[in-house]
C-alpha positions in Angstrom: 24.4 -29.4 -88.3 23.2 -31.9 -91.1 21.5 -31.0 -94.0 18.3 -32.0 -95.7 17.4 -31.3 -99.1 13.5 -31.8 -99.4 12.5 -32.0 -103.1 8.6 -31.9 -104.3 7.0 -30.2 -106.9 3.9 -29.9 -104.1 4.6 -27.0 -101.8 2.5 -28.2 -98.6 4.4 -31.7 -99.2 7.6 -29.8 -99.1 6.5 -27.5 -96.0 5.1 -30.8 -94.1 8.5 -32.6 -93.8 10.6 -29.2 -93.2 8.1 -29.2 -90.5 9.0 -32.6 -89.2 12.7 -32.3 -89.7 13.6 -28.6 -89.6 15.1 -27.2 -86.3 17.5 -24.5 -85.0 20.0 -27.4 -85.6 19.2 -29.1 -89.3 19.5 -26.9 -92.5 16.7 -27.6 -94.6 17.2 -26.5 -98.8 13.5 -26.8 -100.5 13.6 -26.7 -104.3 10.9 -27.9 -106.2 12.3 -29.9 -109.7 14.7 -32.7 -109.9 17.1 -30.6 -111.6 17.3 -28.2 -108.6 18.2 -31.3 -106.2 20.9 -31.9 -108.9 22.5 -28.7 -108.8 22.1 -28.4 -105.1 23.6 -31.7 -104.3 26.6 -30.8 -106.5 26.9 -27.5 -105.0 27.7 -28.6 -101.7 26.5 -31.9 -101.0 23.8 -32.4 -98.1 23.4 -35.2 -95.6 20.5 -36.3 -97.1 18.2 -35.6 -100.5 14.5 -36.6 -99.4 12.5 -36.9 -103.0 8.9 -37.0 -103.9 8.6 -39.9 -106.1 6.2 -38.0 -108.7 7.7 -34.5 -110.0 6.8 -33.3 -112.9 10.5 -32.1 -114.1 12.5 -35.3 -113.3 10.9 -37.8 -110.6 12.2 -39.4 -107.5 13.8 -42.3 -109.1 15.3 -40.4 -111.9 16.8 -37.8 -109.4 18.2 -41.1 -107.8 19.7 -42.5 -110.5 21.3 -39.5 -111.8 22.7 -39.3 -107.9 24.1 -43.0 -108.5 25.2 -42.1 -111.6 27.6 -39.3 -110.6 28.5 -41.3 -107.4 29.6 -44.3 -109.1 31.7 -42.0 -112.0 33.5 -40.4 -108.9 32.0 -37.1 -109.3 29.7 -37.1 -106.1 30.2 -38.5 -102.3 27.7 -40.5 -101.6 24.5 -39.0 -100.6 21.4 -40.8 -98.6 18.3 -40.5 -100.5 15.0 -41.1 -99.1 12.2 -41.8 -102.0 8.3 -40.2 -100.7 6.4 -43.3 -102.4 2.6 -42.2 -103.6 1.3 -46.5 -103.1 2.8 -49.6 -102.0 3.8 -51.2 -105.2 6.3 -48.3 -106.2 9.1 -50.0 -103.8 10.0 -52.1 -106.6 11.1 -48.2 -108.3 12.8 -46.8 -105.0 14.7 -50.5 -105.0 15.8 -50.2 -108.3 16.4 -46.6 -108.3 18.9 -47.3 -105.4 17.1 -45.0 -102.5 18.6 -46.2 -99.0 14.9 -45.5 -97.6 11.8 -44.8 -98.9 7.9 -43.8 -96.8 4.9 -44.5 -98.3 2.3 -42.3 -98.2 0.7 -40.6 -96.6 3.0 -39.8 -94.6 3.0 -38.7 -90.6 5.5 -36.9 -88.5 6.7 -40.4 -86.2 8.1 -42.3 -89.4 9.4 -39.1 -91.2 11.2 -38.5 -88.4 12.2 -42.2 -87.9 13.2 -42.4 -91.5 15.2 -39.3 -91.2 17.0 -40.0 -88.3 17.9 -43.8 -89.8 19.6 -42.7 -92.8 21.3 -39.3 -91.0 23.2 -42.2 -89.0 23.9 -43.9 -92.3 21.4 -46.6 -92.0 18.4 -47.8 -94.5 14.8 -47.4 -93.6 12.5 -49.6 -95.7 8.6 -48.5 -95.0 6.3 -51.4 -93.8 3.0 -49.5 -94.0 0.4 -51.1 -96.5 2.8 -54.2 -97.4 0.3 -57.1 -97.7 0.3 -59.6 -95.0 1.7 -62.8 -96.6 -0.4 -66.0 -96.1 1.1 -69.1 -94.9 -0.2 -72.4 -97.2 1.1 -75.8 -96.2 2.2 -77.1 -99.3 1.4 -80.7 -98.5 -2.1 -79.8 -98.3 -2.1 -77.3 -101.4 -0.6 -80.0 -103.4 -3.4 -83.3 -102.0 -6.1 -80.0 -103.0 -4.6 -79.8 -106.4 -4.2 -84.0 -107.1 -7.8 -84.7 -106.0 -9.8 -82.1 -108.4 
């Protein structure tokens, strides 16, 4: 039975993805700082930490960085973390805070679960939603634009 600790300092945020991912066979632990994720994860470490990016007592990627932190000293297994994001330009935070997967929100129940189910089979899960569709120039023509004005 894996478990899932789900970290927010929002309560309906915390009972919306024990919602998604609870079940007679996952073991969901809600605590509500960053410290608490700390403590549980050292307690007995979970399957995976999901993490609201904004906490008010230590955030998403700090609660990351403190889990690569012990992980790389030797003091903690590695454990999955999957980063809640509030807009599409905090993936550069979840990169750099080391999160193997990260949703942006809002969130629904299909990629929670997706994301979930990814990193409990120790894969990554990088959220598309709201990434900016990227625009194909020919630079040829960019540069005969640029030489003529």
């Amino acid at each position: 039975m894996p478990t899932i600790v789900v970290a927010s300092d929002a309560a309906f945020l915390r009972k919306e993805i024990a919602a998604v991912v609870g079940g007679d066979d996952t073991e969901v632990i809600e605590v509500d700082s960053g410290p608490k994720v700390i403590a549980a994860v050292q307690r007995q470490p979970p399957d995976l930490v999901v993490v609201d990016l904004q906490m008010g007592s230590m955030g998403g990627m700090a609660v990351c960085l403190e889990l690569r932190l012990e992980e790389s000293s030797g003091d903690l297994p590695h454990v999955p973390v999957l980063m809640l994001l509030d807009r599409r330009p905090d993936v550069h935070l979840a990169r750099r805070s080391g999160a193997d997967g990260w949703l942006v929100k809002p969130l629904d129940p299909l990629r929670v679960r997706r994301a979930v189910e990814e990193l409990l089979r120790g894969g990554e899960y990088f959220d598309d939603s709201y990434r900016p569709v990227p625009v194909l120039v020919d630079a040829d023509e960019e540069l005969d634009a640029l030489s003529t004005t």
